[in-house]
C-alpha positions as CSV (number, residue, x, y, z in Angstrom):
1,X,-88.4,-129.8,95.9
2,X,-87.3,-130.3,99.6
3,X,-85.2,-127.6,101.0
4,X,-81.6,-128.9,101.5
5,X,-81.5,-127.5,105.0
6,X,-84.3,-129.3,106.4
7,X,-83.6,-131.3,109.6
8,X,-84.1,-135.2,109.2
9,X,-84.5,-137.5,112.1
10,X,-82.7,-141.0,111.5
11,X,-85.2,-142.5,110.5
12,X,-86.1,-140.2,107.5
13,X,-82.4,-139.7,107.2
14,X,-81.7,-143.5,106.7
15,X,-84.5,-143.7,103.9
16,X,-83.0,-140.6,101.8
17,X,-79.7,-142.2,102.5
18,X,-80.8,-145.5,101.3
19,X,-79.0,-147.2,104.1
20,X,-80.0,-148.8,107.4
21,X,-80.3,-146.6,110.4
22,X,-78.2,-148.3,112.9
23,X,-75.1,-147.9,110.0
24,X,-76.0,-144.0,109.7
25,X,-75.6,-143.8,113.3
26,X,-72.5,-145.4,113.3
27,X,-71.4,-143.2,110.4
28,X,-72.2,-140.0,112.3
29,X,-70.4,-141.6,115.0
30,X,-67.4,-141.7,113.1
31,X,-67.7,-138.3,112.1
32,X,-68.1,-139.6,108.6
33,X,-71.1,-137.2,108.0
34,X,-72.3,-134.3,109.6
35,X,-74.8,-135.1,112.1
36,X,-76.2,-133.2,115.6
37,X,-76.6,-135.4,118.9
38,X,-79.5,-133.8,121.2
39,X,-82.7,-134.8,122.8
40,X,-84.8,-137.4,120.8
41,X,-81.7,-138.9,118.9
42,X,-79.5,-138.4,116.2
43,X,-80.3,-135.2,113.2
44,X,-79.1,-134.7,109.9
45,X,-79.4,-131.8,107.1
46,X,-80.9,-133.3,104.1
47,X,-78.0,-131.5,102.2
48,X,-75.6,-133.2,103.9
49,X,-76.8,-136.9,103.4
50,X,-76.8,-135.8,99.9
51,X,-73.3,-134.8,99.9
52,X,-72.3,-138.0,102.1
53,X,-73.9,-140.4,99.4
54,X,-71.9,-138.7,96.7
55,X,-68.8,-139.0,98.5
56,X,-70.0,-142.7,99.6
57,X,-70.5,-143.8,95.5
58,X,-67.3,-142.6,94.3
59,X,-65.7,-144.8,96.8
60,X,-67.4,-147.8,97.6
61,X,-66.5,-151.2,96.2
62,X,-67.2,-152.4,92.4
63,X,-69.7,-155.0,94.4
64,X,-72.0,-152.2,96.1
65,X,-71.2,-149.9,93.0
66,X,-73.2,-151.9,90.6
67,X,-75.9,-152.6,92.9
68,X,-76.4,-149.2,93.3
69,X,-76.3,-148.6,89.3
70,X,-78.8,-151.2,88.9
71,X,-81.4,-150.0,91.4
72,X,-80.6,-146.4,90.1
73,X,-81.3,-147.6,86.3
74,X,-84.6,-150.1,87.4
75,X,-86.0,-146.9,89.1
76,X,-85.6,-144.4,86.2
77,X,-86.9,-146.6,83.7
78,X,-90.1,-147.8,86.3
79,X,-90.7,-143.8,85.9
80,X,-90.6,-143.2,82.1
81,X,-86.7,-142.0,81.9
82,X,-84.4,-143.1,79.1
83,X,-81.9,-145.3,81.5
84,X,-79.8,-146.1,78.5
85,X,-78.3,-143.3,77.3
86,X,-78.7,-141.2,80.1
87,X,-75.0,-139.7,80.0
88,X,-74.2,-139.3,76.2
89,X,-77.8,-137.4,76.3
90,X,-76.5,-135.3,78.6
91,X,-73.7,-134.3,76.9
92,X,-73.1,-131.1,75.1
93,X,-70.8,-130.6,71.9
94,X,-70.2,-126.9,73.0
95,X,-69.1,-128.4,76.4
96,X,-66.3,-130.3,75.5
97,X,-62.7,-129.7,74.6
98,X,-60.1,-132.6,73.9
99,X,-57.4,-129.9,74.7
100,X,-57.6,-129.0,78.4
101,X,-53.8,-126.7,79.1
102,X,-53.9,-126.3,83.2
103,X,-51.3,-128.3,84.8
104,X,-52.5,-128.5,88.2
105,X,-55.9,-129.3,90.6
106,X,-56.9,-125.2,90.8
107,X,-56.6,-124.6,87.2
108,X,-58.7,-127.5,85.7
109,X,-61.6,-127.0,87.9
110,X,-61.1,-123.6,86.5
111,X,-61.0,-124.8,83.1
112,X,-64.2,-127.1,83.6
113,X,-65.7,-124.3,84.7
114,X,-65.7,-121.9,81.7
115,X,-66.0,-125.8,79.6
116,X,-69.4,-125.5,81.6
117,X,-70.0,-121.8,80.9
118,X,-70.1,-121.9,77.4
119,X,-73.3,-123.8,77.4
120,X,-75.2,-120.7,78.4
121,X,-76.8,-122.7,81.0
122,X,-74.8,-121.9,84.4
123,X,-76.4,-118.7,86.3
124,X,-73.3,-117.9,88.5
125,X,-69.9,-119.3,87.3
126,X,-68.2,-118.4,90.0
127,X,-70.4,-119.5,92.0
128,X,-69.8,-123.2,90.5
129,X,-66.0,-122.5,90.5
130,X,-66.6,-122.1,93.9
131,X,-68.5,-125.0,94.8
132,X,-66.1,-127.5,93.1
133,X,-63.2,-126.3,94.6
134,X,-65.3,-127.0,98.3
135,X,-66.0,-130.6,97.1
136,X,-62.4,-130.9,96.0
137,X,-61.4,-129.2,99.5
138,X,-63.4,-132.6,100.9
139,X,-62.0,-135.2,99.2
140,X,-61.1,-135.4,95.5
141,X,-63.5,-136.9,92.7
142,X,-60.9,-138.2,91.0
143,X,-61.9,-142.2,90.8
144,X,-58.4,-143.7,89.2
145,X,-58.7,-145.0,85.8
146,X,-57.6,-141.3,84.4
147,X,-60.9,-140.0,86.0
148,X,-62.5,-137.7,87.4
149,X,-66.4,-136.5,87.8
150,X,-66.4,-132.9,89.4
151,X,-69.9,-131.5,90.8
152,X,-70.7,-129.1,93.6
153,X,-69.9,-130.3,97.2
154,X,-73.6,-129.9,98.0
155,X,-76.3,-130.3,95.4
156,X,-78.1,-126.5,94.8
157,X,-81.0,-127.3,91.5
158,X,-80.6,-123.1,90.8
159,X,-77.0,-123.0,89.6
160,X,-77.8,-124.3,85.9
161,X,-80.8,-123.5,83.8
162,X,-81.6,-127.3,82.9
163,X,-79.2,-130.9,83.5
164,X,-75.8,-131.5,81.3
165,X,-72.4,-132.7,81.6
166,X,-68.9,-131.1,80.5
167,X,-66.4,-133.0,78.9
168,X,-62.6,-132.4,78.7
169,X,-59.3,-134.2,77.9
170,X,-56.0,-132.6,79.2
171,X,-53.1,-132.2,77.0
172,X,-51.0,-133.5,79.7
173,X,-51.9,-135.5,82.8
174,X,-52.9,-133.6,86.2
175,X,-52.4,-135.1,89.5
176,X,-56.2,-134.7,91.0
177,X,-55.8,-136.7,94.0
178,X,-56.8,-140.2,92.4
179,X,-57.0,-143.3,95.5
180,X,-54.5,-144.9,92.8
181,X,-52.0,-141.9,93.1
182,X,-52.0,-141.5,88.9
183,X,-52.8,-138.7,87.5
184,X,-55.8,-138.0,85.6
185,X,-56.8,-136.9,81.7
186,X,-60.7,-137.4,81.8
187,X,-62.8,-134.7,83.4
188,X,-66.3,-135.3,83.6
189,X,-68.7,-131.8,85.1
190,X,-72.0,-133.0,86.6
191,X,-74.1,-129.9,86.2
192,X,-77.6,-131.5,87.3
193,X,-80.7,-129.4,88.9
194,X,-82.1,-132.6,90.1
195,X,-79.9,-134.8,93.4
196,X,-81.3,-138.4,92.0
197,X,-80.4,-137.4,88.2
198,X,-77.1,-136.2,90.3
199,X,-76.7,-139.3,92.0
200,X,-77.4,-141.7,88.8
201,X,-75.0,-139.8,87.0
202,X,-72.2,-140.0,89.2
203,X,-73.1,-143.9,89.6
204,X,-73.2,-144.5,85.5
205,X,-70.0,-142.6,85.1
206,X,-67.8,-144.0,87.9
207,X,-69.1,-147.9,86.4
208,X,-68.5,-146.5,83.1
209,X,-64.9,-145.5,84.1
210,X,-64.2,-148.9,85.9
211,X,-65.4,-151.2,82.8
212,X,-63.8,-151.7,80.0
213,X,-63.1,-149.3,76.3
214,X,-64.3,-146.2,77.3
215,X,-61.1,-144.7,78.3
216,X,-59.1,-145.8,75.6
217,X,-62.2,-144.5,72.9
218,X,-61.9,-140.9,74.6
219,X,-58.0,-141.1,74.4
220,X,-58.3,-141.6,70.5
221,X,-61.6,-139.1,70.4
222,X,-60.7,-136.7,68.1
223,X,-63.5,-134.2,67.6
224,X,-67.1,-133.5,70.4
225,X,-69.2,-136.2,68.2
226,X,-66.0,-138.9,68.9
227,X,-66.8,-138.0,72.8
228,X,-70.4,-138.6,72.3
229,X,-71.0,-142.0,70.3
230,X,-68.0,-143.2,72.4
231,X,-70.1,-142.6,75.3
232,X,-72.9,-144.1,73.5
233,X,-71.1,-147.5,73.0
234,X,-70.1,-147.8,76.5
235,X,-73.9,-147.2,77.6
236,X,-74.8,-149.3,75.3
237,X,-72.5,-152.4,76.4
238,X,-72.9,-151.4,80.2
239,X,-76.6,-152.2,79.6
240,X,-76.1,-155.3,78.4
């Protein structure tokens, strides 16, 4: 596993950005992602091209969105991986509650957080809490739709134990910075220890969220196992 602070030239930073060079540049140029300017060209932190193509999938168009879903999917299955379920398996009963009470930005991610915790499988919680407040600080992972699919600003493989997703359903809506301006109910945690699972996850979820049923289903969920096999049928039709 590559350490996240490595230095990439543009080159190798275009191929773990899965984008072409000259457009990197030009996004570095922008200040778009975090990039250094000295003799021999243009450097980037592997850490931070993975936090740029996080940002960059929760906010490109439905077009580039799918494409990026399907080559995702094509690749997991190519390496053995179960592409078709890959978010309802990663769900966890204990990790979901349909009755989320904080009634503003600070206090969900603080509820998501201790959702998380009870699955025995985050080292550091506050460490987390921590974390997803940065990415919030960045720009907010809520998606419109009633969305939104929190993870740590920059992907670290040591703050969970093994991969899984939180769940949880406010009682009332929460104004989470949506591109919409509406507020949002859903709340998805990506916990993941590995930055493509990451990366597919946040893909799967924010094409889940943009098709159709799966956001009405989790508004009439009433129970963990509703969550689950209402995840399973959009998977399921997604794949289609």
């Amino acid at each position: 596993m590559s350490d996240g602070n490595e230095s990439l030239n543009l080159k190798a930073a275009s191929e773990a950005a899965h984008i072409d060079a000259n457009d990197l540049k030009h996004c570095a140029q922008r200040g778009e992602i975090a990039a250094e300017e000295r003799a021999g060209g243009w450097f980037f932190r592997r850490r931070d091209i993975d936090e740029w193509r996080q940002r960059h999938l929760l906010s490109v168009r439905s077009s580039e969105l799918d494409a990026c879903h399907r080559s995702m999917t094509e690749e997991l299955s190519r390496n053995g991986g179960e592409a078709r379920t890959l978010v309802q398996s990663l769900l966890r009963e204990e990790a979901i509650d349909l009755a989320l009470a904080a009634k503003a930005k600070a206090g969900m991610i603080r509820d998501m957080t201790d959702l998380a915790m009870r699955t025995d499988l985050v080292y550091d919680g506050e460490a987390l809490f921590k974390e997803l407040s940065a990415r919030e600080e960045v720009a907010s992972t809520a998606v419109g739709c009633g969305a939104a699919f929190l993870h740590p600003r920059y992907h670290d493989p040591y703050l969970f134990e093994e991969s899984f997703i939180a769940y949880g359903r406010s009682l009332r809506p929460v104004y989470f910075g949506a591109p919409d301006g509406a507020p949002t109910s859903h709340f998805f945690l990506v916990c993941a220890t590995d930055r493509d699972l990451h990366l597919h996850i946040l893909a799967r979820l924010a094409v889940l969220a943009h098709g159709e049923g799966l956001m009405e289903r989790l508004f009439e969920a009433e129970s963990p196992a509703d969550v689950i096999a209402a995840v399973r049928e959009a998977e399921a039709e997604c794949g289609r």
